[in-house]
C-alpha positions as CSV (number, residue, x, y, z in Angstrom):
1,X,-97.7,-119.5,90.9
2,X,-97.4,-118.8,94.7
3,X,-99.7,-116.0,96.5
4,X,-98.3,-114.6,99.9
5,X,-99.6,-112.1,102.1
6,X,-96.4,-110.0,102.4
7,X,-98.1,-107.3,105.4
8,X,-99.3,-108.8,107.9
9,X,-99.9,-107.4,111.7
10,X,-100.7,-109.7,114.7
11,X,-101.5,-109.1,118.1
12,X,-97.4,-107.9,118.4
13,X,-98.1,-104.8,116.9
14,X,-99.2,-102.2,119.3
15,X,-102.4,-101.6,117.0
16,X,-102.7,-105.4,115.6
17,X,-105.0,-108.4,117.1
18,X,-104.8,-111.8,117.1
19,X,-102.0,-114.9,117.1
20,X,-99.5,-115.9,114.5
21,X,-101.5,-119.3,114.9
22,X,-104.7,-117.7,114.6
23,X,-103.9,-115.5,111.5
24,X,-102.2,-118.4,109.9
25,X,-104.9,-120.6,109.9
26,X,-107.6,-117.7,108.3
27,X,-104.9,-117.6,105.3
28,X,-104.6,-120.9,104.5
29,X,-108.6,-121.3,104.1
30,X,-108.2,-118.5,101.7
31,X,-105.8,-121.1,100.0
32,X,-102.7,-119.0,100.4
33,X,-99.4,-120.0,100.2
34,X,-98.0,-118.1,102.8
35,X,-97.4,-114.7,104.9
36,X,-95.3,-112.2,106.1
37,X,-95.6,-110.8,109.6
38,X,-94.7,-107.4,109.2
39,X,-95.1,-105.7,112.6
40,X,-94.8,-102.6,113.9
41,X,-90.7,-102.3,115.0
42,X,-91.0,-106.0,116.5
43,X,-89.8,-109.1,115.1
44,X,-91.4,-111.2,118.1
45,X,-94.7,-111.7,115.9
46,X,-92.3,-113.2,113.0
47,X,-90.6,-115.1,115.2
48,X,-93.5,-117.1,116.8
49,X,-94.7,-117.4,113.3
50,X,-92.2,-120.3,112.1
51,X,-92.8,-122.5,114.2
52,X,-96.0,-122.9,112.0
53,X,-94.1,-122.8,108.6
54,X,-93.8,-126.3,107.0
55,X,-93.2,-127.9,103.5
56,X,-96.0,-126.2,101.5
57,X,-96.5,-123.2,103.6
58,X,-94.0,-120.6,103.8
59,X,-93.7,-118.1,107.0
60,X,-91.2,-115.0,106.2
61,X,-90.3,-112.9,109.5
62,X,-90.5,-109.3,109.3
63,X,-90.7,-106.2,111.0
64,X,-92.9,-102.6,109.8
65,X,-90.2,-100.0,110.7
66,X,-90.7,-96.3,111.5
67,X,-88.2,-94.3,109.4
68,X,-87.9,-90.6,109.8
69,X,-89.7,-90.7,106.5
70,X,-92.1,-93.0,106.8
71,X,-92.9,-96.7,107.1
72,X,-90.5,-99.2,105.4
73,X,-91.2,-103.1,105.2
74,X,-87.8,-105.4,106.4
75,X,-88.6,-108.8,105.4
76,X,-86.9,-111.8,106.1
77,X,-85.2,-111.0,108.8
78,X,-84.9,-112.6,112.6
79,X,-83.7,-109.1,114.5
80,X,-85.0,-105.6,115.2
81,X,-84.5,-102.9,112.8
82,X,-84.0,-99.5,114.7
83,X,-86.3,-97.0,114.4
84,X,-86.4,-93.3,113.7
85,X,-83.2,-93.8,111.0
86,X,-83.6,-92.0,107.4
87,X,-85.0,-94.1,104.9
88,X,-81.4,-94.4,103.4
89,X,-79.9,-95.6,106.7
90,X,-83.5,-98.3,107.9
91,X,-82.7,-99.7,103.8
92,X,-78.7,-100.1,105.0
93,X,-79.2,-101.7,108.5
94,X,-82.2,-104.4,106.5
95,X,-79.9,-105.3,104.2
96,X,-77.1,-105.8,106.7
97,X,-79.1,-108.0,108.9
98,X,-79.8,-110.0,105.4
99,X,-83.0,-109.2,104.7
100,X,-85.2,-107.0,101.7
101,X,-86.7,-103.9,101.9
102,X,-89.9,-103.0,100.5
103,X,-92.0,-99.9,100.5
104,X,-95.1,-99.9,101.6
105,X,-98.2,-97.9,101.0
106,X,-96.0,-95.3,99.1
107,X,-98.7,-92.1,99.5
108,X,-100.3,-92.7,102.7
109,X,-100.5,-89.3,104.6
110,X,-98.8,-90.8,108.4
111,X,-96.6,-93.4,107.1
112,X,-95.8,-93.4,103.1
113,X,-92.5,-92.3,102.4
114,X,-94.0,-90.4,99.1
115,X,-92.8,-90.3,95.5
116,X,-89.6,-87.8,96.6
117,X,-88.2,-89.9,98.9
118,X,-88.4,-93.2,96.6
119,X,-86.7,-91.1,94.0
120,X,-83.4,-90.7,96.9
121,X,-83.6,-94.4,97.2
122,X,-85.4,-96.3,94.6
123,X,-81.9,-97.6,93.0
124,X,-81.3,-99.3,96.8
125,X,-84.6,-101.4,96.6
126,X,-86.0,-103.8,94.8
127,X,-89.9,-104.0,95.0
128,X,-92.6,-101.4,96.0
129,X,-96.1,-102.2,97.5
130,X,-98.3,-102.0,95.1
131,X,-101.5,-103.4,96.5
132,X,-102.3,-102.5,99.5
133,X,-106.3,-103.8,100.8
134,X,-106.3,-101.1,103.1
135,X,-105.7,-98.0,100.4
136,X,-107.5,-96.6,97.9
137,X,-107.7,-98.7,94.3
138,X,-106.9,-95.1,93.1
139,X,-104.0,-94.9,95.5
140,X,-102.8,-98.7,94.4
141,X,-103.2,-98.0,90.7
142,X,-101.2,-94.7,91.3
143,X,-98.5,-96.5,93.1
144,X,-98.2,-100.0,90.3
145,X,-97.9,-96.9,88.2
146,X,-94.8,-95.2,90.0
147,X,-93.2,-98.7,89.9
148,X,-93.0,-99.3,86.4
149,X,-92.1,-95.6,85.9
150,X,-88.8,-96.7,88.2
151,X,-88.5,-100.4,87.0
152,X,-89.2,-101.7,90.1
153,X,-91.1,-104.9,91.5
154,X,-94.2,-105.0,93.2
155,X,-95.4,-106.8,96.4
156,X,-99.1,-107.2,97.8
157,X,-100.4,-107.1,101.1
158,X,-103.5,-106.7,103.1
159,X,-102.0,-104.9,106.3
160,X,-104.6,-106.4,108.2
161,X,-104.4,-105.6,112.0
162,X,-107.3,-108.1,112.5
163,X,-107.4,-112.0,111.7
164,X,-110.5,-111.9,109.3
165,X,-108.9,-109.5,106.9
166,X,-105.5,-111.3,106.9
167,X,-104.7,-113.2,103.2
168,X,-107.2,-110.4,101.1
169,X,-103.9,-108.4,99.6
170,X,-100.8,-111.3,98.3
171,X,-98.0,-111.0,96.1
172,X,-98.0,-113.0,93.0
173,X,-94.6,-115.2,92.8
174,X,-93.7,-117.2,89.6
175,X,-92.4,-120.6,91.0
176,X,-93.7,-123.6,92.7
177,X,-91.2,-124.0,95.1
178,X,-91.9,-123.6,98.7
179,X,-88.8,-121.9,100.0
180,X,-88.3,-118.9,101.5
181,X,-84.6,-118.2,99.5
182,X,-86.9,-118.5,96.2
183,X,-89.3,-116.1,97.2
184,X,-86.7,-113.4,98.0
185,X,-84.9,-114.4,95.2
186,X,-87.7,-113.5,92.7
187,X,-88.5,-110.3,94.4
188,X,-84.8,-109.2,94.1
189,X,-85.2,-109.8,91.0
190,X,-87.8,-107.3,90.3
191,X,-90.5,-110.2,89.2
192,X,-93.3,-110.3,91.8
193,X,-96.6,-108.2,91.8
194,X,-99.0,-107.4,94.0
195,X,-102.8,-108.0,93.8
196,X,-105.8,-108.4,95.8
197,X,-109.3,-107.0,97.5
198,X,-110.3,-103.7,99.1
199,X,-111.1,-104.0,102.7
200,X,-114.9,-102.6,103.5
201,X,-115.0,-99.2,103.4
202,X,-116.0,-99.4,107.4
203,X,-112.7,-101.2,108.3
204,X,-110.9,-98.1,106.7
205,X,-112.5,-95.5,108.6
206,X,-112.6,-97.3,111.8
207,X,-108.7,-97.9,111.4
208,X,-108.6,-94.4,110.6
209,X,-110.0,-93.1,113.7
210,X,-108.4,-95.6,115.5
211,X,-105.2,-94.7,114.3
212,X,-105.6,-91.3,114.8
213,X,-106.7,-91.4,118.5
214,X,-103.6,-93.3,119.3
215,X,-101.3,-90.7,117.8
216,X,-103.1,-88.1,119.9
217,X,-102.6,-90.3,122.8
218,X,-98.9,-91.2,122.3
219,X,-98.2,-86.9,122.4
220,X,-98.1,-86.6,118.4
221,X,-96.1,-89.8,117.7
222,X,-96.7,-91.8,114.7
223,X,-96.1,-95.1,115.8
């Protein structure tokens, strides 16, 4: 059984701190087998990241990308995903450039997509977060809940935007092989879940704020 971080935001997200390097090495103390960078509509973060990948730890590029409706994850990928699309159109354009969508944090107020959205789309995906460390256990249990009600797969991560929390939220994957085809493979096939710890309560709310002083400051933008 492997455990990956799947969400993952470094110092290439406009919010995010610390390197690829630096986040790497935190996750493999927590005896992790491997992580997603997932930043915010930027692929560079994924990028640097492989460099670090070897034979038993796997590094999956990815990008967070702002739909119209909401955040959506593009994994496995080594190009930017546009932003400002439809959630029907960001799915398309991941899946051209070869990689998996996944829907994170399905209810969260700035950036979830919500339950009406994922029933437009839910037949185009494969896998929705369903452990998030930075939500709510209500708001995780609520979402594991939604996937089985749609037969869909489930992914973990801990959307840490800081190096100490990275590796606390993983996806569970059922094989022992180290490779990167495998993983997206078994997520495809709708057999991954998502597990994990809640982030401290003061983490939240100072990400909260944090977040909510830099839509102010971008004019009313989510990012």
């Amino acid at each position: 059984m492997l455990k990956l971080d799947l969400h993952v935001h470094s110092c290439y997200s406009e919010d995010g701190e610390g390197s690829p390097e630096e986040i790497i090495k935190i996750v493999k103390k927590k005896k992790l087998d491997g992580i997603a960078f997932t930043d915010h509509n930027t692929i560079e973060g994924g990028l640097k990241a492989l460099k670090f990948a070897s034979k038993d730890f796997i590094v999956i590029p990815g990008v967070e990308v702002s739909t119209k409706d909401g955040h959506i994850l593009a994994l496995n990928v080594k190009g930017n995903i546009p932003r400002g699309f439809s959630a029907e159109e960001t799915i398309e354009k991941i899946k051209d450039k070869g990689g998996i969508p996944v829907v994170p944090h399905l209810f969260r107020n700035m950036s979830g997509i919500k339950k009406k959205k994922l029933e437009q789309v839910y037949t185009r995906i494969s896998a929705i977060e369903v452990f998030n460390s930075c939500s709510l256990p209500q708001s995780n249990l609520k979402t594991m809940k939604v996937a089985r009600e749609f037969k869909l797969g489930g992914t973990g991560g801990s959307d840490s935007h800081i190096p100490e929390y990275a590796g606390e939220g993983y996806t569970l994957v059922d094989t022992s092989d180290f490779n990167v085809d495998t993983v997206i493979s078994e997520i495809n096939k709708k057999k991954t879940w998502g597990g994990g710890n809640t982030l401290p309560l003061a983490y939240r709310r100072d990400r909260m704020i944090k977040s909510t002083k830099q839509f102010f400051q971008r004019g009313l933008k989510r990012i």
